[in-house]
C-alpha angles and dihedrals in degrees: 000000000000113000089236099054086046093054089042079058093044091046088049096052093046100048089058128062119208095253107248114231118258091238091064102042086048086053086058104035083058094055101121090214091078125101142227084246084046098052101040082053091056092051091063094050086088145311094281089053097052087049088059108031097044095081091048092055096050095046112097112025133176113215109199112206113182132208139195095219114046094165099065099020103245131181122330134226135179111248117233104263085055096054095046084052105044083046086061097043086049095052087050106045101181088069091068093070084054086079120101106141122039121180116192132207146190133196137166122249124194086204082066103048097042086048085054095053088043089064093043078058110059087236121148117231085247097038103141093018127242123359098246115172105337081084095048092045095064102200101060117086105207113245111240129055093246092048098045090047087055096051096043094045081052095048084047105054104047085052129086130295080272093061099037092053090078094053102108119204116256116247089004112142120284125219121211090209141001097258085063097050078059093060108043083052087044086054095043096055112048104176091049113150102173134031126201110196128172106263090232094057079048102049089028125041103029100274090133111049082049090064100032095055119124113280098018128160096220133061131191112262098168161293125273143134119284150147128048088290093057101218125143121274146185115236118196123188133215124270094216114031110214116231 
């Protein structure tokens, strides 16, 4: 055989994989040990890949809500992460029904509860200007609410996921308790089979007796440690797995 007809033939075999069997890359894709990071990555590999490793990745999901007044749990707002995520998941609607595990979870943010009193006070989002100097100095607070909430959703945000994670969305939609922060995840995600909550939310705020209630669709299964916060929570499961 020509060189050249033996390195065309070379050229052929290596340019194409054998295909691997969807049995095996959804073996793969279900090994627990893989992360969000590992799964988004395999949905670049090809269009066959994405088909298969997109519900993976969209299966279990935490969704972070904020609030000023953790004490008396007061109103509660989706953080800013949460409401760029729930906006994708909205203008692509089949991902909704990849959905099978949601873990909710609830912090407190100064930006939030400076933002709050800003409002109790009458006070503009710009009033005073710009910050100046009072934020490069460091150990200067700026003196008004509006001012302090600026400077805390900056500090924030140029922070870690940790820190991130208290900065709420402007003009996202506001819950009066934590039950109702339960309901509005329960109706977003219509084929949910299981439900992660803070166990105080569940001991606390009402949480339980929503989901416990007769004729409810949902049952305690138990406590454990979950989300990026890593506080106890209560998981229930649903009655009637959908198919």
């Amino acid at each position: 055989m020509p060189t050249s007809t033996r390195r065309a033939t070379s050229q052929r075999q290596f340019s194409s994989p054998p295909k691997l069997t969807t049995e095996l890359v959804e073996s793969i894709l279900s090994n627990k040990q893989l992360s969000t990071l590992d799964l988004a990555n395999c949905c670049l590999v090809n269009h066959y890949f994405l088909s298969l490793s997109r519900p993976y990745l969209y299966q279990a999901v935490e969704i972070m809500l904020v609030t000023g007044d953790l004490e008396s749990g007061g109103l509660w707002q989706l953080n800013e992460t949460s409401a760029r995520f729930l906006k994708l998941l909205a203008a692509n609607p089949n991902f909704l029904e990849y959905v099978r595990t949601a873990i909710v979870n609830g912090r407190y943010s100064e930006i939030l509860d400076e933002e709050q009193a800003a409002e109790r006070d009458g006070e503009s989002d710009d009033e005073g200007g710009e910050l100046g100097d009072e934020s490069e100095e460091g150990d200067e607070v700026p003196e008004t609410s509006a001012k302090r909430a600026r400077w805390a959703r900056e500090e924030a945000m140029s922070g870690d996921q940790w820190d991130r994670d208290t900065v709420p969305q402007k003009g996202s939609r506001i819950f009066d308790e934590s039950p109702d922060a339960v309901k509005f995840v329960l109706k977003t995600f219509p084929r949910l089979e299981t439900l992660l909550v803070p166990e105080d939310w569940w001991t606390n705020d009402g949480v339980k007796g929503m989901l416990e209630k007769k004729r409810s669709k949902w049952k305690y299964s138990n406590k454990e440690i979950a989300g990026r916060i890593e506080v106890s929570h209560v998981r229930v499961v649903r009655r009637d797995p959908q198919e």
